[in-house]
C-alpha positions as CSV (number, residue, x, y, z in Angstrom):
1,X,87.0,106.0,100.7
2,X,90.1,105.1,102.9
3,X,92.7,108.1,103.5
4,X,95.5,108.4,101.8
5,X,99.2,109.7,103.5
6,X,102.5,110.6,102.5
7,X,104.3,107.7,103.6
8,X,102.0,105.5,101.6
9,X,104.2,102.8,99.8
10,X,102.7,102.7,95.7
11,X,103.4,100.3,93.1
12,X,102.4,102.1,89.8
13,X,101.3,99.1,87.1
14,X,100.3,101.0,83.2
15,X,99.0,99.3,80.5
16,X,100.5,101.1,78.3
17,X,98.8,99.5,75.0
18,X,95.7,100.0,76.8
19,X,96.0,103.7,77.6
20,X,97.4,104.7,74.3
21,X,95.2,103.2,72.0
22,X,91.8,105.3,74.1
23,X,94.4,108.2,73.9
24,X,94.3,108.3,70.5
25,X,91.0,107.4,69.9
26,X,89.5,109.5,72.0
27,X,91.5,112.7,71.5
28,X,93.9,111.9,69.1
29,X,96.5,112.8,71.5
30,X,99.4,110.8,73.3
31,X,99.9,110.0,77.1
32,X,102.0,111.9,79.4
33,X,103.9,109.6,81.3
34,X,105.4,112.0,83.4
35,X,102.1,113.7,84.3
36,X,100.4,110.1,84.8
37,X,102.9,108.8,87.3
38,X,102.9,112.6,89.5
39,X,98.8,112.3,89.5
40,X,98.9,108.6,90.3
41,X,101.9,109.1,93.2
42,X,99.8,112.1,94.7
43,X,102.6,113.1,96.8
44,X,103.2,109.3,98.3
45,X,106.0,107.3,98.4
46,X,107.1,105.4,94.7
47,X,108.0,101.8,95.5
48,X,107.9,100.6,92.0
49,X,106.5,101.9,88.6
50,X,106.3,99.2,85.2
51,X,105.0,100.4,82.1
52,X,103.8,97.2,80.3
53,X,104.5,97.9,76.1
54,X,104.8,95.9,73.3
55,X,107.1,96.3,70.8
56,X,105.4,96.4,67.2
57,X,108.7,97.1,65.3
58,X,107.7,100.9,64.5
59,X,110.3,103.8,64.4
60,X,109.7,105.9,67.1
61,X,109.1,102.6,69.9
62,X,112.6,102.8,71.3
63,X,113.0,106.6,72.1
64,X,109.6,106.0,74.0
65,X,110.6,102.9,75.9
66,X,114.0,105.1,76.5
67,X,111.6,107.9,78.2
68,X,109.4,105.8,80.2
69,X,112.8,104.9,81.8
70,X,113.7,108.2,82.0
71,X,110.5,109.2,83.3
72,X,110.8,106.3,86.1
73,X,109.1,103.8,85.0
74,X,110.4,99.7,84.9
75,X,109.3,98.7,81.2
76,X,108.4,95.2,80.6
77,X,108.6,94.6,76.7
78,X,106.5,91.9,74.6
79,X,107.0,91.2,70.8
80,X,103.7,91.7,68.9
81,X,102.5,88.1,67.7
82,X,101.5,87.6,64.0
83,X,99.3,84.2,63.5
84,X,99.1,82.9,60.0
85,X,95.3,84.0,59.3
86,X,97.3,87.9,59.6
87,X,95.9,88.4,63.0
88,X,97.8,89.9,65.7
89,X,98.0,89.4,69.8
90,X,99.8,91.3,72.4
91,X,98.6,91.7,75.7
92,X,100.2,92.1,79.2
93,X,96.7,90.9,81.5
94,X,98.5,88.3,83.1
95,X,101.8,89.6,83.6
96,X,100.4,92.9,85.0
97,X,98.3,90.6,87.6
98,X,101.6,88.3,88.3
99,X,103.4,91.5,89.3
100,X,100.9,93.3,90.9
101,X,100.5,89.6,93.1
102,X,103.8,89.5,93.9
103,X,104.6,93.3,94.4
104,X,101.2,93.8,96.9
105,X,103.3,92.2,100.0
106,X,105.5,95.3,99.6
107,X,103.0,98.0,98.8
108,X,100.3,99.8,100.6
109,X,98.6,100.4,97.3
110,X,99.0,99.7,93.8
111,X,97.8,101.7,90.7
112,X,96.1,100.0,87.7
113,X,96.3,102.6,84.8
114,X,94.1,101.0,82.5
115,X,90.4,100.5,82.0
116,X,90.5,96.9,81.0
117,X,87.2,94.9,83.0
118,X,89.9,91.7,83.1
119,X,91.5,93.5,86.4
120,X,88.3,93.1,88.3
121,X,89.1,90.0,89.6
122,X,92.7,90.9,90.7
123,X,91.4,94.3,92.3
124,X,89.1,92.0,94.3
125,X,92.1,89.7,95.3
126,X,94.6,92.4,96.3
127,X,92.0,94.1,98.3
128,X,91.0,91.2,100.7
129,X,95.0,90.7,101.0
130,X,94.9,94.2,102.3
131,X,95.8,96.4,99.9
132,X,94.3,99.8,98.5
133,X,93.7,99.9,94.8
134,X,93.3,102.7,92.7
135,X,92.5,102.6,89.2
136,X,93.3,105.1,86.7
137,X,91.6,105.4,83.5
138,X,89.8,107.5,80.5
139,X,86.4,106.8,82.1
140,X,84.6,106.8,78.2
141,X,86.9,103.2,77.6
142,X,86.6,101.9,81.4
143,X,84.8,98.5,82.7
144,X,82.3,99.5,84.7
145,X,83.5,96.2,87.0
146,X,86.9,97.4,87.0
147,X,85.4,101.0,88.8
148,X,83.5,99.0,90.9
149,X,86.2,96.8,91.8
150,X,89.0,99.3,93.0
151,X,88.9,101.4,96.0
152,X,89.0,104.5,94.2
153,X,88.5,105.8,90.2
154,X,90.5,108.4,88.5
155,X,88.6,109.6,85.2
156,X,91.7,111.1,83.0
157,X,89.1,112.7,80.2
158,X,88.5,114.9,83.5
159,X,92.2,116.2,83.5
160,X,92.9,115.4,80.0
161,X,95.3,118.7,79.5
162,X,97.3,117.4,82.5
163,X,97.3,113.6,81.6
164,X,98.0,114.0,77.9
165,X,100.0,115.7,75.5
């Protein structure tokens, strides 16, 4: 596994649809943002955090888009989409990997936190342009091609008093 150092530049992407939704299924508990983004920074330099949510129209959305802020995080909003047959789509897979292409040039590593398999493929890119990727992740709800993909893991059900509330 390549070293890590202080003056590592990290770009922080979280899928935060992704990391709630295991949260709760898994413990019934909620993410801590604040805790997430100290684990993932490990005592290296922040060059850019963005929380990826979607906006589902429920009561308490806006005081936690307010915190992420707070917290340091950039959040990138999406409106859920309703299709006539009642389903519903909201995803942020290729807006995270537009980012995450465009911020790599400025970054010596950049943080997935999420455990969706679709990041393989960008994990793969980033690291032949020369950057270290980390992902971060409840291992229980994590592609197995994602794991294999980044240069290192980080299983939150391991920490899960630090990593959730």
């Amino acid at each position: 596994m390549p070293v890590t150092h202080p003056t590592q530049r990290v770009g922080v992407l979280a899928d935060a649809q992704n990391l709630y939704h295991t949260a709760r299924s898994l413990y019934s508990r909620n993410i801590d943002y604040s805790s997430l983004l100290e684990g993932a920074l490990d005592g290296r330099e922040l060059t850019r955090a963005i929380a990826y949510v979607i906006r589902a129209n429920s009561p308490e959305e806006e005081s936690f888009f307010e915190a992420l802020v707070d917290i340091g995080f950039e959040t990138r909003v999406k409106d859920i989409k309703t299709f006539e047959d009642g389903s519903k789509k909201a995803d942020w897979d290729v807006g995270m990997s537009l980012d995450a292409v465009s911020l790599a040039p400025h970054v010596d590593t950049i943080i997935l936190c999420t455990g969706d398999g679709d990041f393989a493929r960008l994990c793969r890119y980033l690291r032949h342009e020369g950057c270290r990727v980390e992902a971060m992740s409840f291992a229980e709800s994590t592609s197995e091609e994602l794991v294999e993909a980044a240069d290192s893991f980080e299983n939150l059900s391991e920490n899960e008093d630090t990593y959730l509330l």
